[in-house]
PyMOL Python script that loads the backbone (N, CA, C, O; Angstrom):
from pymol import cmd

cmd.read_pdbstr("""\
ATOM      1  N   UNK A   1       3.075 -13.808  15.261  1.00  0.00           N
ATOM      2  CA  UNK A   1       2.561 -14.445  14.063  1.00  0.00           C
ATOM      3  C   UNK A   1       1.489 -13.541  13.460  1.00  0.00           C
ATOM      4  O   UNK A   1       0.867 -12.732  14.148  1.00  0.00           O
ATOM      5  N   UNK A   2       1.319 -13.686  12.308  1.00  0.00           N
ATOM      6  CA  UNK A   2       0.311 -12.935  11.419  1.00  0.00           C
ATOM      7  C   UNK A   2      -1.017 -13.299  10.863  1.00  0.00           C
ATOM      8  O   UNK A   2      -0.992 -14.392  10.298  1.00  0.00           O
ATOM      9  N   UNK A   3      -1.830 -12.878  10.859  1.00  0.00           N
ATOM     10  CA  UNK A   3      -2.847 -13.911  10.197  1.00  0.00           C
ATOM     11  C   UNK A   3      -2.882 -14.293   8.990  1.00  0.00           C
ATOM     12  O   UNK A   3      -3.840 -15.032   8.764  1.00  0.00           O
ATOM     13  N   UNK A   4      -2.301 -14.112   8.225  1.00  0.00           N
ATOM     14  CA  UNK A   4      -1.595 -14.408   6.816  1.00  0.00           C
ATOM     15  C   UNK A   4      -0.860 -16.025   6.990  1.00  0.00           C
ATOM     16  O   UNK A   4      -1.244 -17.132   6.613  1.00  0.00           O
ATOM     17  N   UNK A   5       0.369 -15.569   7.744  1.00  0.00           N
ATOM     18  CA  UNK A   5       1.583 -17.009   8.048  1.00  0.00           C
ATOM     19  C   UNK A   5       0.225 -18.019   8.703  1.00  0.00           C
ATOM     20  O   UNK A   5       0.130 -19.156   8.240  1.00  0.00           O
ATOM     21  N   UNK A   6      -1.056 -17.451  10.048  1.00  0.00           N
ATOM     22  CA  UNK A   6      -1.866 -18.569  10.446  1.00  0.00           C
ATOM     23  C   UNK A   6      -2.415 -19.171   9.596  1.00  0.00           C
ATOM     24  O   UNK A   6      -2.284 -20.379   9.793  1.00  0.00           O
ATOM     25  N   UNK A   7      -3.357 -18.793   8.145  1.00  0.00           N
ATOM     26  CA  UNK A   7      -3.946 -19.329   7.346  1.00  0.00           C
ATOM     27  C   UNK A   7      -2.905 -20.347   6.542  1.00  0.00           C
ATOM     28  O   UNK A   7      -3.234 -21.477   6.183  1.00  0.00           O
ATOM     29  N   UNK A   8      -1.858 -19.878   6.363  1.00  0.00           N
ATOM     30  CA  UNK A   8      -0.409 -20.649   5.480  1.00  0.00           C
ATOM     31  C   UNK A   8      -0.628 -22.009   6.162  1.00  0.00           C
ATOM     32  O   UNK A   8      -0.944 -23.101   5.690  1.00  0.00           O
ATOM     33  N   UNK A   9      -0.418 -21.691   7.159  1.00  0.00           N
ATOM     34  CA  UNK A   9       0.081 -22.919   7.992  1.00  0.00           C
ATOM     35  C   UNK A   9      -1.272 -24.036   8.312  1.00  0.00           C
ATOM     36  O   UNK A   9      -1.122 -25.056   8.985  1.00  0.00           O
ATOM     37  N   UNK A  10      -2.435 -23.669   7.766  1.00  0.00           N
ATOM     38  CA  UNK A  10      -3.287 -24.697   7.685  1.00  0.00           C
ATOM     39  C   UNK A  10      -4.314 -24.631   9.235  1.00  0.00           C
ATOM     40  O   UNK A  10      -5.084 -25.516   9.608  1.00  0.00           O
ATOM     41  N   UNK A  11      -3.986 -23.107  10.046  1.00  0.00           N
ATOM     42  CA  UNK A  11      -4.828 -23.915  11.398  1.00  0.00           C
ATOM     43  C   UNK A  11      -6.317 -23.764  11.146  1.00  0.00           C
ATOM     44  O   UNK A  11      -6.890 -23.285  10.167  1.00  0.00           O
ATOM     45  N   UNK A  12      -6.831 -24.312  12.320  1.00  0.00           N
ATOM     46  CA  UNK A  12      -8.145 -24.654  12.245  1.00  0.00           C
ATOM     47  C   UNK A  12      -9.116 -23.307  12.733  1.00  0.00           C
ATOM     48  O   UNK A  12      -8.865 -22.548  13.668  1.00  0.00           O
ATOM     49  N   UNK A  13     -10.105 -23.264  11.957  1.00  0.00           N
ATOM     50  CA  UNK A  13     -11.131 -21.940  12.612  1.00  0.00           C
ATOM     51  C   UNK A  13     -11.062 -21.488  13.666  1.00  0.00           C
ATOM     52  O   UNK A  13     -11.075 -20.334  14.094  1.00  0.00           O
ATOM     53  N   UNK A  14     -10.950 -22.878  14.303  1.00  0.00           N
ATOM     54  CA  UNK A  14     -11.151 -22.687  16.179  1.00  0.00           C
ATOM     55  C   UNK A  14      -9.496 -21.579  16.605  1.00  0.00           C
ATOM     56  O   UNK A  14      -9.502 -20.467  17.133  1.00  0.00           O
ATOM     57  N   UNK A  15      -8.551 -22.198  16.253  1.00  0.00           N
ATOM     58  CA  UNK A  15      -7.053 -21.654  16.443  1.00  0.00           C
ATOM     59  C   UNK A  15      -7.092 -19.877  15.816  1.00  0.00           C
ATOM     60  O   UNK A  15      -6.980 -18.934  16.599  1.00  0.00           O
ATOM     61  N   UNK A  16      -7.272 -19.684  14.272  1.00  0.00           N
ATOM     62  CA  UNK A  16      -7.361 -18.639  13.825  1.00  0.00           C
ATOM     63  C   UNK A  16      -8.882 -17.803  14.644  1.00  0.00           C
ATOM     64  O   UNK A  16      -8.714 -16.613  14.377  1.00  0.00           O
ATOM     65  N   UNK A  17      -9.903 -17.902  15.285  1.00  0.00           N
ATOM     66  CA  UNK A  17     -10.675 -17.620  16.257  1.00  0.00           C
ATOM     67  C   UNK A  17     -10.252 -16.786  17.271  1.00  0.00           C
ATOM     68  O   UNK A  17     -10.659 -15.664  17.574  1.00  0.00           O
ATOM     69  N   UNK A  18      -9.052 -17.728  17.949  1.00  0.00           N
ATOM     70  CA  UNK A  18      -8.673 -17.569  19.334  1.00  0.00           C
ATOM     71  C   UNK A  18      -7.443 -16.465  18.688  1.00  0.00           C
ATOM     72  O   UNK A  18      -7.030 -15.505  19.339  1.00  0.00           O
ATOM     73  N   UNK A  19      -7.043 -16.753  17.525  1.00  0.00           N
ATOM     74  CA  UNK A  19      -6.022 -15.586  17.355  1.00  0.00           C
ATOM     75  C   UNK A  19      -6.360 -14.104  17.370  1.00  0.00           C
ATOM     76  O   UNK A  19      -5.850 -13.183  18.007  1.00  0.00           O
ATOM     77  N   UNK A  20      -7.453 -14.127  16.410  1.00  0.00           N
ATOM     78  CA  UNK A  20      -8.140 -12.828  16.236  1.00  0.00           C
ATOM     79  C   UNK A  20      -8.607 -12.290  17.373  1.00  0.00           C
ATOM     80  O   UNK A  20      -8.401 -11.085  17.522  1.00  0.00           O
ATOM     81  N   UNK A  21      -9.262 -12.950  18.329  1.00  0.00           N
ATOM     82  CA  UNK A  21      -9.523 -12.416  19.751  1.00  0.00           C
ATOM     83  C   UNK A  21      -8.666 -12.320  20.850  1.00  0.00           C
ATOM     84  O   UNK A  21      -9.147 -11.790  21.851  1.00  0.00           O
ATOM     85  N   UNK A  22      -6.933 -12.902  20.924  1.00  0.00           N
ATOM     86  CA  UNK A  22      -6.481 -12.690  21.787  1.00  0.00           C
ATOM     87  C   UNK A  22      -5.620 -11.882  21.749  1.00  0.00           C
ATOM     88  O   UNK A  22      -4.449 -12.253  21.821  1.00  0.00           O
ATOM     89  N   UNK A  23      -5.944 -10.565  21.628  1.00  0.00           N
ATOM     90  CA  UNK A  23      -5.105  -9.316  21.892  1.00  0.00           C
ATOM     91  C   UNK A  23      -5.825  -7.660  22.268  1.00  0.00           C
ATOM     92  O   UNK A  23      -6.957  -7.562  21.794  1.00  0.00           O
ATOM     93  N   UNK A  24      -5.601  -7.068  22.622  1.00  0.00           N
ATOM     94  CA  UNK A  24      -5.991  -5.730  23.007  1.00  0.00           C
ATOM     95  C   UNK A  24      -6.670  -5.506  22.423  1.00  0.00           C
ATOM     96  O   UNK A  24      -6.482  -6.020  21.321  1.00  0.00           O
ATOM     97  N   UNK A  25      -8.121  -4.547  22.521  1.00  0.00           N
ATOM     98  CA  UNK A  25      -8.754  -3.712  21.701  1.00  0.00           C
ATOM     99  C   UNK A  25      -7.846  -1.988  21.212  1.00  0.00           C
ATOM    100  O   UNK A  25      -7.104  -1.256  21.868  1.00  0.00           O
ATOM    101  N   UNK A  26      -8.390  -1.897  19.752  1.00  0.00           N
ATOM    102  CA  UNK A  26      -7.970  -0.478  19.862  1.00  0.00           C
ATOM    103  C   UNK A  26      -9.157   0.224  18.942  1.00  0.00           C
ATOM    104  O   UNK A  26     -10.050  -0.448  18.424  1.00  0.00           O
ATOM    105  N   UNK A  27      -9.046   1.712  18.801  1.00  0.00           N
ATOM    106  CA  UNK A  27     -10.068   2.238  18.134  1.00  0.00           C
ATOM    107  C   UNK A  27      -9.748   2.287  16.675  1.00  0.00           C
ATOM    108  O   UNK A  27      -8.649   2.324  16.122  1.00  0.00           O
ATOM    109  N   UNK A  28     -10.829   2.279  16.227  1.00  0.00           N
ATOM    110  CA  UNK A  28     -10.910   2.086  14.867  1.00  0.00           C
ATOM    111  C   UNK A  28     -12.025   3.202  14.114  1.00  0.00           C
ATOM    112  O   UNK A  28     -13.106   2.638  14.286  1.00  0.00           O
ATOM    113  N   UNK A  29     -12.247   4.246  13.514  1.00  0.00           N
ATOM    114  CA  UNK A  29     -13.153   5.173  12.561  1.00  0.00           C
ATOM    115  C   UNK A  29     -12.724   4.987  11.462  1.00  0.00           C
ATOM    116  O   UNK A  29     -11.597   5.133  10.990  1.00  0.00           O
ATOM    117  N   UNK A  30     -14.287   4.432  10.768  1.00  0.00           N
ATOM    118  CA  UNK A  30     -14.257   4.280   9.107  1.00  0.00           C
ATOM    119  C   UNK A  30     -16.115   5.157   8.618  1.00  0.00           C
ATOM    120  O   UNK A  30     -17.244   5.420   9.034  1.00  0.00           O
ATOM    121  N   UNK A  31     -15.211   5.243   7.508  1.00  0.00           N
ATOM    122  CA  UNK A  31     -16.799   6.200   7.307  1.00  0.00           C
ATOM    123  C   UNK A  31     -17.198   5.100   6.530  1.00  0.00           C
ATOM    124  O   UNK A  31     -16.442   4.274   6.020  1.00  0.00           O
ATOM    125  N   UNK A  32     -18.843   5.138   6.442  1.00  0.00           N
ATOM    126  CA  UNK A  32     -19.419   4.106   5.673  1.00  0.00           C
ATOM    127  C   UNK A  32     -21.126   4.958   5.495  1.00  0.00           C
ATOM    128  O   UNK A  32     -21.696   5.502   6.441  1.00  0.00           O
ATOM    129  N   UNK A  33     -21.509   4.905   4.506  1.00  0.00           N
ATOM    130  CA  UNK A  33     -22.912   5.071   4.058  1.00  0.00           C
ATOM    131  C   UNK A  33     -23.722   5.360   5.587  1.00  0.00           C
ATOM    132  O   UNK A  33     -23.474   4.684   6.585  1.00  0.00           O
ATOM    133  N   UNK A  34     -24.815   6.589   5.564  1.00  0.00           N
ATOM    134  CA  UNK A  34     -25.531   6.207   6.486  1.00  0.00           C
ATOM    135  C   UNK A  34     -26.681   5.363   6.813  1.00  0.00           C
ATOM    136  O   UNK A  34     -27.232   5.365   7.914  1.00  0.00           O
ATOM    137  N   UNK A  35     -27.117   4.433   5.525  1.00  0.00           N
ATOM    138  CA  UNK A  35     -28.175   3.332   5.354  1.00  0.00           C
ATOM    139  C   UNK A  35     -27.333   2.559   5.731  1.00  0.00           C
ATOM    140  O   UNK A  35     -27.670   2.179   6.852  1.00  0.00           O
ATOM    141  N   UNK A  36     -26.045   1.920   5.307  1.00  0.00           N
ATOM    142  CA  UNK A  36     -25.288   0.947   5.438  1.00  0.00           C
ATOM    143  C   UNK A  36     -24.797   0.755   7.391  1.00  0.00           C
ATOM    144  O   UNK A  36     -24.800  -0.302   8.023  1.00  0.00           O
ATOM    145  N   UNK A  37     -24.496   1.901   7.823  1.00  0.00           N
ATOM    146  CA  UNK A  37     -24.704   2.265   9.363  1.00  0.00           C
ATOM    147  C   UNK A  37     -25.792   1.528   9.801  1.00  0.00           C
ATOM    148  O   UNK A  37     -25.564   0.395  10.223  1.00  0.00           O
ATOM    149  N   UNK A  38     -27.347   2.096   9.780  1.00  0.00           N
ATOM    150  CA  UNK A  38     -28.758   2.437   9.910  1.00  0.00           C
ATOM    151  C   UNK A  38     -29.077   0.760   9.732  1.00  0.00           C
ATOM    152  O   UNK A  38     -29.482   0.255  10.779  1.00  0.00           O
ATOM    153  N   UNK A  39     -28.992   0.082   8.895  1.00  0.00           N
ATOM    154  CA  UNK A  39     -29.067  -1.350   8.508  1.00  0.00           C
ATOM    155  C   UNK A  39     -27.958  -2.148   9.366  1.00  0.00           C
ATOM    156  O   UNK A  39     -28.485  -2.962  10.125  1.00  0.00           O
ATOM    157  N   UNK A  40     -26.751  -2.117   9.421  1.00  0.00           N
ATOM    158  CA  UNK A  40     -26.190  -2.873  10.514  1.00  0.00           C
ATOM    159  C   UNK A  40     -26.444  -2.448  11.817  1.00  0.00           C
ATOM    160  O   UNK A  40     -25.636  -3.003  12.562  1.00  0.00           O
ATOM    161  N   UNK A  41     -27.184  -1.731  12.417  1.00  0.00           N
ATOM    162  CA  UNK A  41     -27.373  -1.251  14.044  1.00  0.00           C
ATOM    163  C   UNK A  41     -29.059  -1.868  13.795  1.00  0.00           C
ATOM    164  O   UNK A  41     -29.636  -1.993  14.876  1.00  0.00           O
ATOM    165  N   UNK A  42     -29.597  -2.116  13.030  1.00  0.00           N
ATOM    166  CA  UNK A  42     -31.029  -2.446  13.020  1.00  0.00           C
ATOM    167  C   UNK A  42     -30.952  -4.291  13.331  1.00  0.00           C
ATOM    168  O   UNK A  42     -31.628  -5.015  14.063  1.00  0.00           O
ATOM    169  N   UNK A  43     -29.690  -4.602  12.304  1.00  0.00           N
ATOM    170  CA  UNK A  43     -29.503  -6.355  12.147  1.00  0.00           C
ATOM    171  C   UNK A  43     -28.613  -6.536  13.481  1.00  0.00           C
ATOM    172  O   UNK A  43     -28.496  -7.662  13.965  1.00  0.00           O
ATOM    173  N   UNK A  44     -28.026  -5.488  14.035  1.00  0.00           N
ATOM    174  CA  UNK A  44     -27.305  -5.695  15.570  1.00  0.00           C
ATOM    175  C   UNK A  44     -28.680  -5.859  16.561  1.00  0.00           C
ATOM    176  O   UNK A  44     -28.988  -6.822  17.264  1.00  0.00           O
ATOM    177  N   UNK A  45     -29.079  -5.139  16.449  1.00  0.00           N
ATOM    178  CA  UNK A  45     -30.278  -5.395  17.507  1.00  0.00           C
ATOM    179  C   UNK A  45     -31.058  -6.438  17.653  1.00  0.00           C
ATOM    180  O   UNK A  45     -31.472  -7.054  18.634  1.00  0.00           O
ATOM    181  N   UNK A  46     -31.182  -6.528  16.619  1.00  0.00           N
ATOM    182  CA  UNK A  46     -32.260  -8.143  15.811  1.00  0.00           C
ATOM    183  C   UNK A  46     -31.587  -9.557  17.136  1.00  0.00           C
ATOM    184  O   UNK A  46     -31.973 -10.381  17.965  1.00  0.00           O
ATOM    185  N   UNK A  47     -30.285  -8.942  16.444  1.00  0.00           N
ATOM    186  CA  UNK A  47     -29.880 -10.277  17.398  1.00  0.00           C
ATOM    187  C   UNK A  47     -29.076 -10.346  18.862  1.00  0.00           C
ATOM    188  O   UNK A  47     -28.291 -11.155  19.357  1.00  0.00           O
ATOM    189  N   UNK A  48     -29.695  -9.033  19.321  1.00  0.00           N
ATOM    190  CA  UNK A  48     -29.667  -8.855  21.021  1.00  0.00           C
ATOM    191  C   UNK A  48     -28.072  -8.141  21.102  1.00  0.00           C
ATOM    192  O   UNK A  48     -27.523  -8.270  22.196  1.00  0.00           O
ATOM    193  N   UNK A  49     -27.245  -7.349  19.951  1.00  0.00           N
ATOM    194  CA  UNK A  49     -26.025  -6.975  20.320  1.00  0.00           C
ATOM    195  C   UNK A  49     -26.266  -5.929  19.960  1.00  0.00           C
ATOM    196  O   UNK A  49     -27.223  -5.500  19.316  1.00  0.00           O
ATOM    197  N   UNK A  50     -25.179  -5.338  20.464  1.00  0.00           N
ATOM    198  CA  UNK A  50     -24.536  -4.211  19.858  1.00  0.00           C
ATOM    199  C   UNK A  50     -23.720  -3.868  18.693  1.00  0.00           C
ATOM    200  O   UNK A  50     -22.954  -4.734  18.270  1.00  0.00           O
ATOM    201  N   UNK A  51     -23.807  -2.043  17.763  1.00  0.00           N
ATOM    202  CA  UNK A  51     -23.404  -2.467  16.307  1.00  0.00           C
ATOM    203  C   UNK A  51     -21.705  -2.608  16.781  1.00  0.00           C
ATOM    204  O   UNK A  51     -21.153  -3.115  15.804  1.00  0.00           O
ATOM    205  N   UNK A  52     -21.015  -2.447  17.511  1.00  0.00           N
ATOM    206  CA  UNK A  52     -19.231  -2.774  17.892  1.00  0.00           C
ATOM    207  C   UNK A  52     -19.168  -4.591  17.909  1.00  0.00           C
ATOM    208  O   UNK A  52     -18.282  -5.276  17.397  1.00  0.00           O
ATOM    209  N   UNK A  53     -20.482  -5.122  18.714  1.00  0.00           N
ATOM    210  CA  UNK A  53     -20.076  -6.384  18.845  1.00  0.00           C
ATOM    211  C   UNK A  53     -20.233  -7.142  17.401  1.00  0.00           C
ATOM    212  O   UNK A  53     -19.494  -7.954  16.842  1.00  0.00           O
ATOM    213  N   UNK A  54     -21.523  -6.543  17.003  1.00  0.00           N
ATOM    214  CA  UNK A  54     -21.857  -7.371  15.442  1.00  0.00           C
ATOM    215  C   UNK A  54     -20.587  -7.334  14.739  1.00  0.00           C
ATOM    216  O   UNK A  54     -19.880  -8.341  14.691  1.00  0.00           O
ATOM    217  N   UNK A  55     -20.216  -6.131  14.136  1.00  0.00           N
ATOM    218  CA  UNK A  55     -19.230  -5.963  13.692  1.00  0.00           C
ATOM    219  C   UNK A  55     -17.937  -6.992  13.433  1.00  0.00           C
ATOM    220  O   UNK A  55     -17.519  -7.601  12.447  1.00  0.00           O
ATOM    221  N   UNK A  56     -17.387  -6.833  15.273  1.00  0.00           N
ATOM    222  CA  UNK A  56     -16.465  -7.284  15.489  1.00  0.00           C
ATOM    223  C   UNK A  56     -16.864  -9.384  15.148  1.00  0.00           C
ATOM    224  O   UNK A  56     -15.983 -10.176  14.814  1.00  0.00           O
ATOM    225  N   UNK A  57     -18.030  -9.682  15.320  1.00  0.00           N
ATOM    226  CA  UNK A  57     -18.477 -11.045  15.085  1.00  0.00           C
ATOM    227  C   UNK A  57     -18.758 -11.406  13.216  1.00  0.00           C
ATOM    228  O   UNK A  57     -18.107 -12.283  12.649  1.00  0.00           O
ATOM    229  N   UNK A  58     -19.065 -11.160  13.005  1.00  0.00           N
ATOM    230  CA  UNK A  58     -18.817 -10.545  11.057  1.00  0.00           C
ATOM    231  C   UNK A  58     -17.675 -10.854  10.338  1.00  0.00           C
ATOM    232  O   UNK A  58     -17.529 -11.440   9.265  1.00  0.00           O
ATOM    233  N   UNK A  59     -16.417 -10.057  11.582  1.00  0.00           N
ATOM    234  CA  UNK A  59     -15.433  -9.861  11.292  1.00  0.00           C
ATOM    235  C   UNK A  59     -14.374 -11.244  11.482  1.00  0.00           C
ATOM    236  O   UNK A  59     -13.407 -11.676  10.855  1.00  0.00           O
ATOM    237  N   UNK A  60     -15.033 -11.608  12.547  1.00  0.00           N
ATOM    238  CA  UNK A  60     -13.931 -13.151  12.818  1.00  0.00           C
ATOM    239  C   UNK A  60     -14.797 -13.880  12.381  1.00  0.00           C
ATOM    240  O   UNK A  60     -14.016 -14.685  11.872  1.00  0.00           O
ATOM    241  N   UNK A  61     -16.024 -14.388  12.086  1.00  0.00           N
ATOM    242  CA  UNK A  61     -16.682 -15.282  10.991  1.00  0.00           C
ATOM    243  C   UNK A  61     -15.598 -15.591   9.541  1.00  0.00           C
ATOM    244  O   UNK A  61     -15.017 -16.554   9.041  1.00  0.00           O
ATOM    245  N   UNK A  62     -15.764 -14.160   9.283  1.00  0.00           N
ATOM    246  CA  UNK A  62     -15.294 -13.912   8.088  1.00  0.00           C
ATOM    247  C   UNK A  62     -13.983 -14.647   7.524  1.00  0.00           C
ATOM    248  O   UNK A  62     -13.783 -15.247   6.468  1.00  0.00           O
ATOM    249  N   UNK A  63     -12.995 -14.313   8.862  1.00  0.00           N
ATOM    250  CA  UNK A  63     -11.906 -14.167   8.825  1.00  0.00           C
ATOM    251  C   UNK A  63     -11.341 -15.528   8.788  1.00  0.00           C
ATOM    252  O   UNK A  63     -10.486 -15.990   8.032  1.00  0.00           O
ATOM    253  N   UNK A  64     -12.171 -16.227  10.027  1.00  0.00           N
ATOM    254  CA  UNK A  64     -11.669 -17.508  10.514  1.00  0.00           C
ATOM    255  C   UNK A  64     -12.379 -18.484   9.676  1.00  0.00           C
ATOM    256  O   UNK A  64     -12.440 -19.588  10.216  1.00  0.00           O
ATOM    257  N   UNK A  65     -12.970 -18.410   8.446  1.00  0.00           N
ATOM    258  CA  UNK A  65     -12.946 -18.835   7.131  1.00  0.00           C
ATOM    259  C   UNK A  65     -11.633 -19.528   6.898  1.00  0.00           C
ATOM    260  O   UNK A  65     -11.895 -20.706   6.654  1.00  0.00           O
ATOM    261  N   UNK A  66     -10.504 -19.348   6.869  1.00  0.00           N
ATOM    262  CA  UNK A  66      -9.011 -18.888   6.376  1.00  0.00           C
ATOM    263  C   UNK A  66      -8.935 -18.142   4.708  1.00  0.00           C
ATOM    264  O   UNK A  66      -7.906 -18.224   4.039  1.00  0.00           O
ATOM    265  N   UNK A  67      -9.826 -17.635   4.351  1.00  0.00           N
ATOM    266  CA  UNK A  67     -10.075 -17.121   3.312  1.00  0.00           C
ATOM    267  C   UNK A  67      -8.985 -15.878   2.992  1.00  0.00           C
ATOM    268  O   UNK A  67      -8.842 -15.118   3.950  1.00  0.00           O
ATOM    269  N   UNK A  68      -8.265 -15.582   1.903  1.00  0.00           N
ATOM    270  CA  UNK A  68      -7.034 -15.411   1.630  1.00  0.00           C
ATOM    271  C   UNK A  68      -7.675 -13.569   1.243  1.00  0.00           C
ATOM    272  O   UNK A  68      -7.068 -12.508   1.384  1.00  0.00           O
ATOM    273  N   UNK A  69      -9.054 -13.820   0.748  1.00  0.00           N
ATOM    274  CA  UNK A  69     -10.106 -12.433  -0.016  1.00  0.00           C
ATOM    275  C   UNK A  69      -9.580 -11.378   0.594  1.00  0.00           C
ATOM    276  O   UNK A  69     -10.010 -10.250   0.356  1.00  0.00           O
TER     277      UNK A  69
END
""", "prot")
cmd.dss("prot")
cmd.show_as("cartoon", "prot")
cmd.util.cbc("prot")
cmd.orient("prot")
């Protein structure tokens, strides 16, 4: 299933959550600003993580919205 067809189908944060997190990690390089870096590793720390975990938490917030954006 896709996360596209999951949002279609109406599931709940909690379901689209568990989707986004239940599968393998893989690597990922994106270039991005070095303030924009410098500012998310500053707001990672703030709140006791790391900038991979913030990230990755950002990212399924975001996601598990079901927001179509």
């Amino acid at each position: 299933m896709k996360y596209s067809e999951l949002v279609d189908s109406g599931a709940t944060p909690t379901e689209i959550q568990a989707f986004l997190v239940g599968s393998e990690n893989v690597p990922v390089t994106m270039r991005i600003p070095r303030n924009l870096r410098d500012a998310a590793k500053e707001a990672a720390e703030l709140k006791g993580m790391s900038l991979t975990t913030y990230v990755k938490v950002c990212l399924i917030e975001r996601l598990s919205e079901g927001s179509k954006e």
